[in-house]
N, C-alpha and C positions, 0 to 999 in steps of 0.2 A: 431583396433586390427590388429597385425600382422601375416598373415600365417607366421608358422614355417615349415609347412610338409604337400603334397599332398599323396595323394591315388590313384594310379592309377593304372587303370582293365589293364590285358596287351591284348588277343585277342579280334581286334576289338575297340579297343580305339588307345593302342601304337604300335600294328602291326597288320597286318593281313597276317596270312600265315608265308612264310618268306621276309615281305615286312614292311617295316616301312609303317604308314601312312600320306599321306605329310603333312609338319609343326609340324610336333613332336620331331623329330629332332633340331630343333632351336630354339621352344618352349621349352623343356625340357631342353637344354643348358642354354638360358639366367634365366630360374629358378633356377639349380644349381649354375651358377653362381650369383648371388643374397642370396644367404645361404640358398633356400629352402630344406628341405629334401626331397628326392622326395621316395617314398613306393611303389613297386609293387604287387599287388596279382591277385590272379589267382586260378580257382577254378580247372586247368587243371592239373592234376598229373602225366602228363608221363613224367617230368624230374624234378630232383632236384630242390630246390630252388637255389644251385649254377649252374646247367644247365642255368634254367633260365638266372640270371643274365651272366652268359657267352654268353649269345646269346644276351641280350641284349648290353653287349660290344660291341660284333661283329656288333652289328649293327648301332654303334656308341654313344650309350648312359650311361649316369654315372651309374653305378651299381653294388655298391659292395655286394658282398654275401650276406651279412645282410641285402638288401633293397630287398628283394624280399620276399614273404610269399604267400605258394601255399596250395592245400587244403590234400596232405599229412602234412603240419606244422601243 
């Protein structure tokens, strides 16, 4: 069976704070690069789901608007 698409919690798993946490960063790279889709959620609702994903740009990882889902969606 092949993953198609992960899930992943964003505080405390993919950052904590305003801090990636180590190995996520290149982990999460060579995923997308391999065609995973990668999903973000988060039960935290004090920013958009395109907040979100903006901060996770900034903090160097693939994430377009649509891959994030928070618990205002």
């Amino acid at each position: 069976m092949k993953i198609r698409a992960l899930l992943l919690d964003l505080d405390g798993v993919v950052y904590l704070g305003p801090r990636l946490i180590p190995g996520v960063k290149d982990a999460l790279r060579v995923l997308h690069a391999r065609g995973i889709r990668l999903l973000y959620v988060t039960n935290n609702s004090t920013l958009t789901r395109n907040g979100f994903a903006r901060k996770l740009r900034t903090l160097g990882l693939p994430a377009p608007d649509d891959s994030v889902m928070n618990a205002a969606l």
